[in-house]
C-alpha positions in Angstrom: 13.5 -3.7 50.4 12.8 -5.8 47.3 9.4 -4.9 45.0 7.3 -7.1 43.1 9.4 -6.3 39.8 12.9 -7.5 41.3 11.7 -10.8 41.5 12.7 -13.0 38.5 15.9 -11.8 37.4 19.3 -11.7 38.9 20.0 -8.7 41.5 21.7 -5.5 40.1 25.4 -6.1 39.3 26.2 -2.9 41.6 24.2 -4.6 44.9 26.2 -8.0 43.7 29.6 -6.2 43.9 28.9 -4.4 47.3 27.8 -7.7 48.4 30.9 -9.6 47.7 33.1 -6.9 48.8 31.3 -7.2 52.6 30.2 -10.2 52.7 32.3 -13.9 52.8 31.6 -17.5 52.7 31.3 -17.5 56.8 28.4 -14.7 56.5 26.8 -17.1 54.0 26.9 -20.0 56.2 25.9 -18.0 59.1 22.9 -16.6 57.1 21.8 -20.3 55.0 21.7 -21.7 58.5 19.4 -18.8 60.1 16.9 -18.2 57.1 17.4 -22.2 55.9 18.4 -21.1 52.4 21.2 -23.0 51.4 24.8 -21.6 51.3 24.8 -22.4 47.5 21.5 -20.5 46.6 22.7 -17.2 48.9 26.1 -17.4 47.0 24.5 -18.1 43.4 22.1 -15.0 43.9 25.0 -13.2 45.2 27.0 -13.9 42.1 24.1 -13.5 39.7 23.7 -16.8 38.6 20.8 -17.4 40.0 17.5 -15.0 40.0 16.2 -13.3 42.9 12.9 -15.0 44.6 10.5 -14.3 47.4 11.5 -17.1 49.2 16.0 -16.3 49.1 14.9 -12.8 49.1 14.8 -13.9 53.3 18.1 -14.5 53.0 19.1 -11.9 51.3 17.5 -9.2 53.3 19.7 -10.5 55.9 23.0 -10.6 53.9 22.4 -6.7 53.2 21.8 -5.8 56.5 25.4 -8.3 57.4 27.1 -6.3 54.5 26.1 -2.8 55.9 27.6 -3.9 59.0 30.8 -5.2 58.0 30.9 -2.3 55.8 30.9 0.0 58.9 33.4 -1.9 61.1 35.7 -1.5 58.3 35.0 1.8 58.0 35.9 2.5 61.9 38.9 0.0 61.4 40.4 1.7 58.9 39.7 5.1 60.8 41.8 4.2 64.0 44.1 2.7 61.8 44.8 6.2 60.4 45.0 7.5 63.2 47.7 5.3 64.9 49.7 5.6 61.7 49.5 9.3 61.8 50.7 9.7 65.3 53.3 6.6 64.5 54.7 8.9 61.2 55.2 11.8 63.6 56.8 9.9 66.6 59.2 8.3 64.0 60.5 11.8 62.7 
C-alpha cells in the first residue's frame, strides 16, 4: 500500500481528510491497541503532524482498510435511509 518514497514525510492531505471523515477516536483506540502503536502516533499521522514510518505504517494499513469499511456502511445507511424517506414522502401525500 505504502512504497519506499512515502516514508518520511506526512501522508497526502487527501488520504488525511478521507481518514478523518471515516475514521474516530474509538477506531484509533481500537487500532493502537491491535498493532501497539499508540493512539497519539495513529492520530498525529492522521492529522499530518507526524511523518509516516515503516513501523505506524502497521497501523495505518489497518486504519484504511477500518475507513473503507465505515465508508461503505455509510454508504448502505444512507441508501435505506432514502429509501424509507421516499416511501414516507409518498405515504404522507
Amino acid at each position: 500500500m505504502f512504497e519506499e518514497n512515502d516514508y518520511g514525510k506526512p501522508i497526502s492531505e487527501k488520504l488525511s481528510t478521507i481518514l478523518r471523515r471515516n475514521t474516530g477516536k474509538e477506531d484509533y483506540a481500537n487500532i493502537a491497541a491491535r498493532t501497539s502503536i499508540s493512539f497519539s502516533t495513529i492520530r498525529d499521522v492522521v492529522y499530518r503532524t507526524n511523518s509516516l514510518t515503516k513501523s505506524n505504517s502497521r497501523a495505518l494499513k489497518v486504519l484504511v482498510q477500518t475507513a473503507f469499511e465505515n465508508a461503505l456502511e455509510r454508504q448502505l445507511q444512507a441508501e435505506n435511509d432514502k429509501l424509507f424517506l421516499d416511501k414516507a414522502s409518498r405515504y404522507g401525500r
